[in-house]
N, C-alpha and C positions, 0 to 999 in steps of 0.2 A: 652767273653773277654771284650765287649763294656761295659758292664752293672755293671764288676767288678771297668773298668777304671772310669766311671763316678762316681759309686759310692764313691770310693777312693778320686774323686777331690772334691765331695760336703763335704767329712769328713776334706781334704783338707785345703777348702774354711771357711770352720765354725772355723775349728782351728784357723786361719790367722787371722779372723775377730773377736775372742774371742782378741788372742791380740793385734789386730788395739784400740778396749776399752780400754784394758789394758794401753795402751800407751797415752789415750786420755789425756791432760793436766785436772787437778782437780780443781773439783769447788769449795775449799774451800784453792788452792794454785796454784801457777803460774807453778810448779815443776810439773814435770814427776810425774805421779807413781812408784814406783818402779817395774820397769820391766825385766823380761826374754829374753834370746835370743832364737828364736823357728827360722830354715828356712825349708823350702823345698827345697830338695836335686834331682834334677835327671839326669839319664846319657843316652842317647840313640847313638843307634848304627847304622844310616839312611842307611850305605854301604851293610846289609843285606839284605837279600831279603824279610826278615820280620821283621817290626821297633820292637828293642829291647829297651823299656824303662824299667828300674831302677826307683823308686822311693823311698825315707826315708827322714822323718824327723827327725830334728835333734834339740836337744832341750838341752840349754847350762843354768846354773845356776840355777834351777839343772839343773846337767846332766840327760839324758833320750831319749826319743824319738824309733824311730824302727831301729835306726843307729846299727848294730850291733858293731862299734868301737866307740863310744859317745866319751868317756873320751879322748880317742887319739883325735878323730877331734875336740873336743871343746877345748883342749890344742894347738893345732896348729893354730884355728882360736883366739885364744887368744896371743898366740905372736905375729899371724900379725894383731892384732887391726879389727880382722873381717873379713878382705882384703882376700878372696879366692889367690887372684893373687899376693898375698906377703908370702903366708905360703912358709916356706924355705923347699929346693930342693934339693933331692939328686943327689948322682953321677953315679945312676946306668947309663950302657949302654943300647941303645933302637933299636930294628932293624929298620932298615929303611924300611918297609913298611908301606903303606900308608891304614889305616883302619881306617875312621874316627872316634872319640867319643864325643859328642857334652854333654855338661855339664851344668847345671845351679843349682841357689841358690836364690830364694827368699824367703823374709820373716821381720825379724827382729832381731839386732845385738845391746845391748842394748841399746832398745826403739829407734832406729833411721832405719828404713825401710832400706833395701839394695836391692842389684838383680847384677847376671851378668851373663853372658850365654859365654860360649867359645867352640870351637871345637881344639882338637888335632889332631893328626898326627895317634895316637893310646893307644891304653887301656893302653899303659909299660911308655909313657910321660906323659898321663893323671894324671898318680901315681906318677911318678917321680917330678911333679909340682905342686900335690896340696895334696901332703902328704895324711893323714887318711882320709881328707875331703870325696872324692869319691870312698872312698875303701868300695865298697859296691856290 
């Protein structure tokens, strides 16, 4: 399992840094390149008694990536301008039990680097708050 996780972050890493280039200001203009939105997406679950990480990336304009809902999450993170924590919320109800789900997003939102990490309450808020994003 070690050799899988690592593996996956050097593929990861190399993605990320393909477009940190991408984004590099051009030496023949002051302007961006034009750039994609690519993040890394993962959800873990520390309350088990064995850590459950989720991983996908998620790759906006084109849509793509290993997201199996792409076109939903990249529509959601496009109405809230990127913002994980502004995509709009439904009304479902959540039981009140406490299972934590701990979430994060780095990467790039076009051509300007983002990240945020948050933990919920459990896997039915997690969804209810950040729409397709982490439906994974």
């Amino acid at each position: 399992m070690g050799r899988i996780r690592r593996s996956y972050a050097i593929g990861i890493a190399a993605a990320c840094a393909a477009m940190a280039v991408s984004a590099a200001p051009s030496a023949q203009a002051d302007e961006l390149v034009p750039t994609r939105s690519v993040l890394l997406l993962t959800v873990s679950m520390p309350h088990l008694s064995t850590v459950v990480d989720r991983y996908r990336v998620l790759e906006c304009s084109p849509t793509g990536g290993t997201h199996p809902l792409a076109a939903a999450a990249c529509a959601d993170l496009e109405y809230a301008n990127g913002d994980v924590r502004a995509v709009a919320t439904d009304d479902r109800h959540c039981p009140m039990i406490y299972a934590p789900v701990t979430v994060s997003e780095q990467g790039w939102w076009h051509g300007k680097r983002t990240g945020m990490t948050e933990t919920f309450a459990n896997t039915c808020v997690m969804r209810a708050e950040t729409g397709a994003v982490f439906a994974f």
